[in-house]
VOMARMI-992950 format. One record per residue (C-alpha): residue in one letter; x negated, y, z. Coordinates in steps of 0.5 Angstrom, whole numbers, plus 2048, in hexadecimal, padded with zeros to 3 digits. Each point is the difference from the previous one (the first is absolute). Example, Ala and Ser with C-alpha at 12.3 -4.5 7.8 and 13.67 -1.06 7.14 Angstrom:
<sites>
 residuo  xx  yy  zz
       A 7E7 7F7 810
       S 7FE 807 7FE
</sites>
This chain:
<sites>
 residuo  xx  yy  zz
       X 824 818 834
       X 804 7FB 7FB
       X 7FF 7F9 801
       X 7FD 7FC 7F9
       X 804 7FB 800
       X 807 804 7FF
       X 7FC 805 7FB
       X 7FC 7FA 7FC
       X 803 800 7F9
       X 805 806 800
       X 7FE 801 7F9
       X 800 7FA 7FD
       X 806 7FD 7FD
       X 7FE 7F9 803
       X 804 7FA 802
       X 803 802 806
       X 804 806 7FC
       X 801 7FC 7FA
       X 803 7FB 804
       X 805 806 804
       X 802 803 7FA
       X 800 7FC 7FB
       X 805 7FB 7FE
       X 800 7F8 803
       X 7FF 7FE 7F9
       X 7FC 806 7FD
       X 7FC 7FF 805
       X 7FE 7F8 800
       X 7FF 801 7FA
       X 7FB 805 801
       X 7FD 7FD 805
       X 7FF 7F8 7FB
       X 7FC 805 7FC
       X 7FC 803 804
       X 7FE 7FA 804
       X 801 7FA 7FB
       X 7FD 804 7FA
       X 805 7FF 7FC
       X 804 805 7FA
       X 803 806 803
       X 809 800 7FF
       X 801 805 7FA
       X 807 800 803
       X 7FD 803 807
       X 7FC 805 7FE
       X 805 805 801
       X 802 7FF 806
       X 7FA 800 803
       X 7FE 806 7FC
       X 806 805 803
       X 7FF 7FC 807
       X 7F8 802 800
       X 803 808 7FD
       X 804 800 806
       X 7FB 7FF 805
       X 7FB 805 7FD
       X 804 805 7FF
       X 802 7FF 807
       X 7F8 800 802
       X 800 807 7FC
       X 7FE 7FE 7F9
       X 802 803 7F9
       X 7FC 7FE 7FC
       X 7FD 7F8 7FE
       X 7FB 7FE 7FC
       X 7FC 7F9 7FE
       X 7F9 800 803
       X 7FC 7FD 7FC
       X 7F8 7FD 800
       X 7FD 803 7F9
       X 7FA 7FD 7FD
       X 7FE 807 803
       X 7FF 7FB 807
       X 804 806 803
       X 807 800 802
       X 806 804 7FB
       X 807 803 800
       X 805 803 7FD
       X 805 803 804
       X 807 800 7FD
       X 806 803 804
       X 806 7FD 802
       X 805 806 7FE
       X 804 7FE 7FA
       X 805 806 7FD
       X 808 7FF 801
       X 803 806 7FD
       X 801 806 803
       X 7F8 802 802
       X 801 7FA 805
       X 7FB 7FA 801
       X 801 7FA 803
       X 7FA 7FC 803
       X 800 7F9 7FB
       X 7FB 7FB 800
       X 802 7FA 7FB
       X 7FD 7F8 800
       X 7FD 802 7F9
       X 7FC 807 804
       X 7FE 7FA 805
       X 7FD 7FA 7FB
       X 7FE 804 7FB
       X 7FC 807 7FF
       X 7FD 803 7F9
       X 7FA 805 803
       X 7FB 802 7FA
       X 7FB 7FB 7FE
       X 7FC 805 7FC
       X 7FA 803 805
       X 800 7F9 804
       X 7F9 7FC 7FF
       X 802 7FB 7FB
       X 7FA 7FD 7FE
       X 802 7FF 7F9
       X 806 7FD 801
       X 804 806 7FD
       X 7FF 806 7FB
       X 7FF 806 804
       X 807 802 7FC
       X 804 7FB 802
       X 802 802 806
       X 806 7FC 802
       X 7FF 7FC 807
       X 804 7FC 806
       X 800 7FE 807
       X 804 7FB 802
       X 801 7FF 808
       X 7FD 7FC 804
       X 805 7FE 806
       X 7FC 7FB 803
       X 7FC 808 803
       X 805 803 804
       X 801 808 7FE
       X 7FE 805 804
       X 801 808 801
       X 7FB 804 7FF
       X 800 808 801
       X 807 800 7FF
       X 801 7FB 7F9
       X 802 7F9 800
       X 7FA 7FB 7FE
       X 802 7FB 7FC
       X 7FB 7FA 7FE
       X 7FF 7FF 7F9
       X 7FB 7FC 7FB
       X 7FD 805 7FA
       X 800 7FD 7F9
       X 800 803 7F9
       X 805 7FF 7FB
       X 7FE 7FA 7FD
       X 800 7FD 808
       X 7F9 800 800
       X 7FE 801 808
       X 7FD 808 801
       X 800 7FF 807
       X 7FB 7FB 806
       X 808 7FF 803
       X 803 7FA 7FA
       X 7F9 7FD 7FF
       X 7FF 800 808
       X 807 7FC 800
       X 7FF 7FC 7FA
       X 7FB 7FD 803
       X 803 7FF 807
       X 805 7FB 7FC
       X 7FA 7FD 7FD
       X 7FE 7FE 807
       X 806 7FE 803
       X 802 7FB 7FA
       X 7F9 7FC 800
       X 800 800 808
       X 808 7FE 7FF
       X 7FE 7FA 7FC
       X 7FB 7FE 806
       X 805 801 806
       X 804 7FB 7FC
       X 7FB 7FB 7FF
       X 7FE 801 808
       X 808 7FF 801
       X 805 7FF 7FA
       X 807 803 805
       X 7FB 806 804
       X 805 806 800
       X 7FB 805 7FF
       X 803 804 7FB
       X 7FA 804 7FD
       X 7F9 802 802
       X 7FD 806 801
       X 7F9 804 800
       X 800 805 806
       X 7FB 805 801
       X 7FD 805 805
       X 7FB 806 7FD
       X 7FC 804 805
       X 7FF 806 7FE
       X 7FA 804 801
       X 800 807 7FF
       X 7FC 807 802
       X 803 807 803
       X 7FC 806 800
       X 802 807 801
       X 804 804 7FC
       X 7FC 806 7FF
       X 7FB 7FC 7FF
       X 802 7FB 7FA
       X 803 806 7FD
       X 7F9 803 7FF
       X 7FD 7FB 7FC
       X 802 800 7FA
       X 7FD 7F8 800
       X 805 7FE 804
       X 806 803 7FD
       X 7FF 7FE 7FA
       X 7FD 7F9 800
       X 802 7FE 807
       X 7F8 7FF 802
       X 7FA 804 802
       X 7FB 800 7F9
       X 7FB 803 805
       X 7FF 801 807
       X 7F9 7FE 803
       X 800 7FC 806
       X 801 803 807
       X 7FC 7FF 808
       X 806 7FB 800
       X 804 7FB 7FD
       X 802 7F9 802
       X 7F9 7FE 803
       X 802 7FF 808
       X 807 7FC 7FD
       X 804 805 806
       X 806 801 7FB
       X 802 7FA 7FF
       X 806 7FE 805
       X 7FF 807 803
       X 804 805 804
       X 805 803 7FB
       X 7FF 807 7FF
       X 806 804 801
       X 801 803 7FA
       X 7FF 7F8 7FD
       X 805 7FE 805
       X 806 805 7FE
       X 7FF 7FE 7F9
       X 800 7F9 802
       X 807 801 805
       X 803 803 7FA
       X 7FE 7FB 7FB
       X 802 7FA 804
       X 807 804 800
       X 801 801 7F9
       X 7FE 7F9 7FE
       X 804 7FE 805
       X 807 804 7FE
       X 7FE 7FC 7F8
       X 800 7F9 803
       X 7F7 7FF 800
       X 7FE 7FC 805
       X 7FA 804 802
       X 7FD 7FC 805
       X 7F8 803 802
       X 7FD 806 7FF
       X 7F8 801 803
       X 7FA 804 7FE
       X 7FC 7FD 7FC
       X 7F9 800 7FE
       X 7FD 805 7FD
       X 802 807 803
       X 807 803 7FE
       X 802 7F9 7FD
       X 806 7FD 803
       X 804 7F9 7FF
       X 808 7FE 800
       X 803 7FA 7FF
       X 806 7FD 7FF
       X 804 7FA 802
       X 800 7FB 7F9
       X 806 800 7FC
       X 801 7FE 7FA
       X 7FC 801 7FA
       X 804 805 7FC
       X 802 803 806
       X 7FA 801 803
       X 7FD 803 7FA
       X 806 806 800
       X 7FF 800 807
       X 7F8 801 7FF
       X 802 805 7FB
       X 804 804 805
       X 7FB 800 804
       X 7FB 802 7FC
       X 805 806 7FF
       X 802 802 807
       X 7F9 800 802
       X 7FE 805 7FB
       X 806 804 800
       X 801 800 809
       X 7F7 802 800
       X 802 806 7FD
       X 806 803 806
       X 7FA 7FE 805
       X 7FB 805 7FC
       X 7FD 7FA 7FE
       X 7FE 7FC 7FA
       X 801 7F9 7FE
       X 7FA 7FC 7FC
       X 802 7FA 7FC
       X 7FA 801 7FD
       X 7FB 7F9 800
       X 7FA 804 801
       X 801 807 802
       X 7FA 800 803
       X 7F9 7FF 7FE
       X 7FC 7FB 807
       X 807 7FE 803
       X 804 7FA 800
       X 805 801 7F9
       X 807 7FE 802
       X 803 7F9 7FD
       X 807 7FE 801
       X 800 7F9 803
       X 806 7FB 7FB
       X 801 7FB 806
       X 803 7FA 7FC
       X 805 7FA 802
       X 805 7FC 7FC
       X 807 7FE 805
       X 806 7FD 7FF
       X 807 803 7FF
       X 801 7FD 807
       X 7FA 804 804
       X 7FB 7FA 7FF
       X 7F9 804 7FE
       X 7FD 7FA 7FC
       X 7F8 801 802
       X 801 7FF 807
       X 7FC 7FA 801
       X 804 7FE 807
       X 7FC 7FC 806
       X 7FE 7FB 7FB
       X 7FE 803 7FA
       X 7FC 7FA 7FE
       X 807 7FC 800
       X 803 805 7FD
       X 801 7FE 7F9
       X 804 806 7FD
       X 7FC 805 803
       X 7FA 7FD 7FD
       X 803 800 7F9
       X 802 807 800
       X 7F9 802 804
       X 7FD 7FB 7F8
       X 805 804 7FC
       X 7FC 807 803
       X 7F9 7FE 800
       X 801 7FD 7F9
       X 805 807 7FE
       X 7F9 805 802
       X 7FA 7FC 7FD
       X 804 7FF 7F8
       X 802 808 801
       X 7FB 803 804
       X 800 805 7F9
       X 807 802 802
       X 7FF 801 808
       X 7FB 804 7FD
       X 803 803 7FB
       X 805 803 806
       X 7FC 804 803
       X 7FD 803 7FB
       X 800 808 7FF
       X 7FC 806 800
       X 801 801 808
       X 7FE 7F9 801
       X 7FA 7FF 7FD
       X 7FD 805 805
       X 802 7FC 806
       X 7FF 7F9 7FE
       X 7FA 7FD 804
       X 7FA 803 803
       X 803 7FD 808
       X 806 804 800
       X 805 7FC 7FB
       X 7FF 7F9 7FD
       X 7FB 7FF 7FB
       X 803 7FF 7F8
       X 7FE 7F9 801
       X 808 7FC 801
       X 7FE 7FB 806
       X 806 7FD 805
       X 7FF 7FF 807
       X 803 7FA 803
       X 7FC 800 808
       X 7FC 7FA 802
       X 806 7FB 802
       X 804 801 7F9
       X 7FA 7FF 7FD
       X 7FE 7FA 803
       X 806 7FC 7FF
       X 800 801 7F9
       X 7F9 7FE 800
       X 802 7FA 802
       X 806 7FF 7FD
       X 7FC 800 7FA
       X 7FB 7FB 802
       X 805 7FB 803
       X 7FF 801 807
       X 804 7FF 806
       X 802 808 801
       X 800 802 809
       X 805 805 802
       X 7FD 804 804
       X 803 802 807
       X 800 808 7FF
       X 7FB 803 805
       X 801 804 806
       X 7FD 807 800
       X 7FC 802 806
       X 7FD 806 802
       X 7FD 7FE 808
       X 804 805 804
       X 806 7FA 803
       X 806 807 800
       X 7FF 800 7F9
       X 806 7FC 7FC
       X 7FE 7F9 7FC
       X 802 800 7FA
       X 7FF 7FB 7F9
       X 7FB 803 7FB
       X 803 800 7F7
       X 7FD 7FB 7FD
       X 7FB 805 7FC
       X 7FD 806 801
       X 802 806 7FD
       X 7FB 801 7F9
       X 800 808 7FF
       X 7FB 7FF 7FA
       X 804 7FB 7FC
       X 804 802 7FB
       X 805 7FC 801
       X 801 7FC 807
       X 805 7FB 803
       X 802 804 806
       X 804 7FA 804
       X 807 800 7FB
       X 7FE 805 7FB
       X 7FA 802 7FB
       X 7FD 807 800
       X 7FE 803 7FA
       X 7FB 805 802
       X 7FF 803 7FA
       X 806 805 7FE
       X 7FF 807 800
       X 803 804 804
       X 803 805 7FB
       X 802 7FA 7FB
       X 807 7FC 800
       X 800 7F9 803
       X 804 7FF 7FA
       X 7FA 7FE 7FC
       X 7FC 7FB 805
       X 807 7FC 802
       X 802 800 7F9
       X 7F9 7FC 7FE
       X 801 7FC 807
       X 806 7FD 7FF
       X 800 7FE 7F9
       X 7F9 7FC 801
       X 803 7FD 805
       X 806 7FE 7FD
       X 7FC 7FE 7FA
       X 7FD 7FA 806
       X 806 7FF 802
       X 802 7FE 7FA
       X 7FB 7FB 7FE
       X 800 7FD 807
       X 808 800 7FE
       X 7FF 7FC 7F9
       X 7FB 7FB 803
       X 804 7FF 806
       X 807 7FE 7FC
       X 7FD 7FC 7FC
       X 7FC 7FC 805
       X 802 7F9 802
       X 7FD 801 806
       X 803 807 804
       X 7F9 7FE 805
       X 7FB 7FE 7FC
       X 800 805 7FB
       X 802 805 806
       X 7F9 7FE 803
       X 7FD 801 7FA
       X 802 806 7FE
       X 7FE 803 806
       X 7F9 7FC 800
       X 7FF 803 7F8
       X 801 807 802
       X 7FC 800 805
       X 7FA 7FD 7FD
       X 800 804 7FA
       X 803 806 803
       X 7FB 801 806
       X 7FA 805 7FC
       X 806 805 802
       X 800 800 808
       X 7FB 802 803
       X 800 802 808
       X 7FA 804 800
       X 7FF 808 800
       X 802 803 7FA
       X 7FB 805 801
       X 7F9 7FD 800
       X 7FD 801 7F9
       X 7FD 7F9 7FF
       X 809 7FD 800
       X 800 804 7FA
       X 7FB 7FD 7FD
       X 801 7FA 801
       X 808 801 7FF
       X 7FF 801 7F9
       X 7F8 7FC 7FF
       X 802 7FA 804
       X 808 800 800
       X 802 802 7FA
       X 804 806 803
       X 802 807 7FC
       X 7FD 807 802
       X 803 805 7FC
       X 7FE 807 804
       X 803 805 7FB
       X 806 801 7FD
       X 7FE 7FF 7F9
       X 7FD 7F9 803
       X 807 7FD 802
       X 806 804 7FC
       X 7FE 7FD 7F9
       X 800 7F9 803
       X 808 800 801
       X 800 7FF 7F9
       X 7FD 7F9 800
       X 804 7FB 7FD
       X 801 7FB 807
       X 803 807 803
       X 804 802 7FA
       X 802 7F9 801
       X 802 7FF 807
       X 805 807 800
       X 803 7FE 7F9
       X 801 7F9 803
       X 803 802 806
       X 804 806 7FD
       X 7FD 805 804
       X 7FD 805 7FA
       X 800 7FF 7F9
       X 7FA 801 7FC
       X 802 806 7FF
       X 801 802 807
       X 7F9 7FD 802
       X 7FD 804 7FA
       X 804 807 803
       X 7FD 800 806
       X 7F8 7FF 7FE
       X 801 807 7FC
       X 804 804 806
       X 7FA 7FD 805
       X 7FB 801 7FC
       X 803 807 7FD
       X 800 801 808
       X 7FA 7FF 801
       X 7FC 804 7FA
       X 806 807 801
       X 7FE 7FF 809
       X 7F9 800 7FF
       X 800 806 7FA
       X 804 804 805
       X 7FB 7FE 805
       X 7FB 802 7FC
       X 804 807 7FE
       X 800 802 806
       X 7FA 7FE 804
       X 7FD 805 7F9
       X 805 806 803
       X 7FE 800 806
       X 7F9 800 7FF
       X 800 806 7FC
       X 806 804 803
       X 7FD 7FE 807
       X 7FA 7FC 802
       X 7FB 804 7FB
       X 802 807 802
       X 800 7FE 807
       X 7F8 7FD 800
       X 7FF 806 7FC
       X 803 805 805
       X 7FC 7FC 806
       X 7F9 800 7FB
       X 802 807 7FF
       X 801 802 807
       X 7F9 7FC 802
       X 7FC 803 7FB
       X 802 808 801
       X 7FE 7FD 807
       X 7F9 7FE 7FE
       X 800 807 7FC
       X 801 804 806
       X 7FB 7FC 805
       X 7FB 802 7FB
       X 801 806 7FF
       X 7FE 801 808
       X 7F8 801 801
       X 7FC 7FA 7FF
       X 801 7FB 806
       X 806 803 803
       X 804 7F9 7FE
       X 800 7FA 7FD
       X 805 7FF 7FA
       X 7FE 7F9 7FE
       X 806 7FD 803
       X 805 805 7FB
       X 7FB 7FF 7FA
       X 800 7F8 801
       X 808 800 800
       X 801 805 7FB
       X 7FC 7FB 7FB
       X 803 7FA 802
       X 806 803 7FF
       X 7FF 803 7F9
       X 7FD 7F9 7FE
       X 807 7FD 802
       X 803 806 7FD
       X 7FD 7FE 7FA
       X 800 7F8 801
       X 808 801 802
       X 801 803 7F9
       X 7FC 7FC 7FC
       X 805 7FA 803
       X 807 803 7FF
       X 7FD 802 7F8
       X 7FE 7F9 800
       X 807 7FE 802
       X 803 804 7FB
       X 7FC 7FD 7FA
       X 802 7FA 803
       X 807 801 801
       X 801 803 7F8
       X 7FC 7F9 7FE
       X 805 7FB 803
       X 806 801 7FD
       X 7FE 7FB 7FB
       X 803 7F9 7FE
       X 805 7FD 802
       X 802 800 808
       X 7FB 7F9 801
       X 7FA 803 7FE
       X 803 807 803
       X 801 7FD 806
       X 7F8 7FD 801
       X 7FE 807 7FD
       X 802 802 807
       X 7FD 7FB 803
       X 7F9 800 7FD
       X 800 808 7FF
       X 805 804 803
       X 800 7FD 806
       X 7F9 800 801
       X 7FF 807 7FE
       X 805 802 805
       X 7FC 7FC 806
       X 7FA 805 7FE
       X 803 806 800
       X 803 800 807
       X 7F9 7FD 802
       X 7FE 808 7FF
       X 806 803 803
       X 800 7FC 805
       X 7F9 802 802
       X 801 807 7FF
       X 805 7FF 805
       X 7FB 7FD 805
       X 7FC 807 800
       X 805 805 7FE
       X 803 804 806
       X 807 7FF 802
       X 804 806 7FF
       X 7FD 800 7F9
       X 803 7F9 7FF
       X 806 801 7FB
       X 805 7FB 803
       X 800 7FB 806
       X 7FB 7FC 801
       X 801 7F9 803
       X 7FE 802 807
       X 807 804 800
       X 804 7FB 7FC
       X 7FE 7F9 804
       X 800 804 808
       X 805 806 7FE
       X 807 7FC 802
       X 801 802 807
</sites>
């Protein structure tokens, strides 16, 4: 059996194999930009370019591509070999700096939101170095940036690395204030994503055409059994799981992924991975990559991987936790409250600059994890409610209540936590609970925003963390440097944020329907349920400010990514509603009609026998009940059909609500029907796998 630390990262091009086959001075200055953020060296590049070509080729690779994140919210690639001809019918294997640095995919059938005409097809990725390339089937990987001609951002990557320089500059200016000689050289955000996901069988998956072409099931009528006795959560792994897991595990660690706890989790057939945090960037490609191996791993085991937010009707939907925390280029992780965190005064402004950052966009956090997949998901006691509320616990909370109110503030003594039985160990509680309703908790040293979906790119979310907090760090920075008095205004500051800034933190279960009343009657706070509520708000003008302000997006950009999201929106749905339309008429009504049929000639023929001998009230009240659903089945899939032909109106906005108020509301009625026929439909007349075989069919 291998040992992991001897195969981990065998396929990345990482410090280590930069450092042994790359040039003394190459290799420093590729390492001042990877760590310090600076300029990439043009004079390097192809120095390492014919290093990095080595070492693939080496590892069987002839080809490279630039791996790139399209608007799409998938990966991309163009792969190029590494042949060049030399005369003769021969090639040598080249690799030039300017084939690193630089790549021209074709932009044209990208999602572009606007940004260019469909004929002008010219695009560029540019190569991220601080993301270490990777061998992925047998192609050298090579991180890059997507944008088009113009140098307008196509991607989530150049927006994602904006804004990290947006916070690393305020938060920079705040260090220094703190200390004018710190030798912190720059400061970074850091994330862990937990992935959810779901696995059924093959087999299975294949006979719905629901799954495979919308990634979850339009009908399926509740099982014996879902998730009432809680027995799947951190439950035995079955073995065809475990297999799959072991295999993932290695995959992800041959490419350098932190992967660090794997379990079952809630409902049956769903699963969780999580990985160690890492830096922003490199946690979204990681994030990418895992997303991709699960799927392509699922399918040598028999098995399919769902990334679906909601595959299944009464079963928890699956969400993609975005742990968030802000650390020095020395290691030192800013939202560590330490012993004393009352003292802490460095701590407390960054906690001020978060509280402040989530209550001004709550819109933009929002607006992060909105997509088709997600509204499904959101609320109803499995995933956050679409109300944004923070977390702190009771003790940070009180410490900032009385901050606020001038009072002494105690540091509590972290208590022992015992359980009464003298052989078990003794050990320091947290200082708060873990809150699994909040959409976004303060869990030790970090935030987790629970509210991503797990097929979505943590781009988005961490693109709109970042520059809301950068925009605090920013007016904490202007009023700081231009205070006589560092103390005074520090104090300040913290006691403004937190008097004006409180409605945002709630402690309470973000479940209970009464907190969302009082969320948004009492507080002030948002609700935006649907997409078409949070998307068009992306355009307001504080919004459009903060990312013009900090460089992140132009209002171009900012207008480019509301069409592609809500396009997105309206053409999934369509396609939902297209194929719920397909299967009724292609499977579920001439499945109920073979079964009334069935019952019907049933009842005919126990009529026929001599009065008295049975009874056929059984057959000629099921066969009714079908035909009446038979009927009501069709009514709804030729409702929806009238519906869908209606929608396509106007611009995407008013489309986007058609949608909701319309199309979706129509959809909903029609697999009620199918649903119930299925409850009353014998099962080898059923046409695909029902929910029973689905949820329990992984041995």
């Amino acid at each position: 059996m291998s040992i992991v630390s001897e195969y981990f990262g065998c396929l990345t091009f990482n410090d280590g194999t930069m450092k042994e086959r790359l040039p003394r001075d190459t290799y420093q200055s590729l390492k001042k930009t990877i760590d310090e953020g600076r300029g990439l060296d043009p004079e390097i590049a192809s120095v390492v370019a014919n290093a990095m070509k080595d070492w693939a080729i080496e590892k069987g690779c002839t080809h490279y591509t630039h791996w790139f994140q399209p608007l799409s919210g998938v990966t991309a690639e163009k792969h190029e070999s590494f042949i060049s001809p030399v005369g003769d019918g021969k090639v040598i294997m080249e690799f030039s700096g300017k084939e690193l640095v630089r790549g021209e995919p074709d932009a044209s059938s990208f999602p572009s939101g606007g940004l260019r005409a469909t004929f002008e097809a010219r695009g560029y990725t540019a190569w991220d170095p601080t993301s270490y390339a990777f061998i992925k089937d047998r192609t050298l990987c090579i991180p890059t940036a997507f944008c088009s001609y113009g140098g307008e951002a196509l991607d989530k990557k150049t927006p994602l690395l904006r804004s990290m320089a947006a916070i690393n500059t305020q938060a920079m200016r705040i260090l220094r204030l703190f200390d004018p000689t710190t030798k912190v050289a720059c400061v970074r955000t850091s994330v862990g994503a937990e992935q959810e996901y779901f696995l059924v069988p093959k087999h299975l998956y294949n006979q719905r055409r629901d799954l495979i072409f919308t990634g979850r099931t339009l009908f399926g009528a509740k099982p014996p059994k879902g998730q009432e006795l809680d027995d799947h959560y951190f439950g035995t792994i079955k073995p065809a799981v475990d297999s799959f897991m072991k295999e993932l595990d290695e995959e992800l660690w041959k490419l350098g992924i932190l992967a660090k706890t794997e379990h079952n989790e809630t409902a049956p057939a769903q699963h969780e991975l999580a990985p160690i945090f890492t830096q922003a960037n490199i946690a979204t490609d990681h994030n990418q990559l895992i997303m991709e191996m699960m799927q392509k791993i699922a399918k040598r085991h028999d098995l399919v991987c769902l990334l679906h937010e909601k595959p299944f009707e009464g079963v928890n939907g699956s969400g993609k936790h975005n742990n968030w925390s802000i650390a020095t280029s020395d290691g030192t992780n800013l939202l560590t409250p330490g012993e004393t965190p009352a003292q802490n005064a460095r701590f407390l402004l960054f906690l001020c600059a978060v509280i402040k950052a989530v209550d001004e966009y709550q819109d933009l956090l929002r607006i992060s994890a909105a997509t088709a997949g997600n509204d499904h998901r959101l609320g109803a006691a499995e995933a956050p409610p679409a109300v944004i509320s923070i977390f702190l616990g009771d003790e940070l909370t009180s410490i900032l209540d009385a901050l606020e109110a001038h009072q002494q503030v105690d540091s509590k003594k972290a208590d022992q936590l015992q359980l009464g039985v003298d052989v078990l160990p003794k050990f320091p509680k947290d200082n708060t609970d873990r809150n699994r309703t909040s959409p976004f908790a303060f869990t030790g040293n970090k935030f987790e925003f629970r509210m991503v979906g797990s097929s979505n790119s943590v781009a988005d979310c961490n693109v709109a963390l970042n520059t809301a907090v950068a925009e605090s760090l920013r007016v904490f920075a202007d009023r700081l440097e231009a205070a006589d008095d560092f103390t005074y205004m520090l104090n300040h500051l913290i006691r403004k944020t937190v008097r004006e800034h409180r409605r945002v933190i709630f402690n309470g279960n973000g479940y209970d329907e009464d907190w969302i009343r009082r969320a948004t009657e009492e507080r002030g706070l948002l609700n935006l349920p649907s997409v078409p509520d949070a998307l068009p708000r992306m355009l307001d003008e504080k919004n459009v400010s903060l990312f013009t302000r900090h460089k992140v997006y132009t209002e171009a950009e900012i207008r480019s990514r509301v069409e592609v999201a809500l396009g997105n929106y309206v053409k999934t749905t369509r396609i939902e509603a297209n194929t719920m339309i397909d299967m009724v008429w292609r499977e579920i009504l001439p499945a109920v009609e073979a079964y009334g049929k069935d019952m019907a000639d049933t009842a005919l023929s126990k009529l026929a026998l001599p009065a008295g001998t049975v009874s056929a009230d059984v057959e000629l009240k099921l066969a009714a009940r079908l035909s009446s659903l038979a009927s009501r089945i069709a009514g709804c899939a030729e409702e929806l059909a009238n519906t869908l032909g209606e929608i396509g109106k106007g611009d995407l906005e008013t489309q986007s609500r058609a949608v909701r108020d319309r199309l979706i509301p129509a959809m909903e009625e029609l697999r009620r029907a199918a649903d119930e026929a299925e409850t009353v439909t014998a099962e080898k007349y059923w046409p695909f796998p029902t929910y029973a075989a689905l949820l329990f069919g992984v041995e």
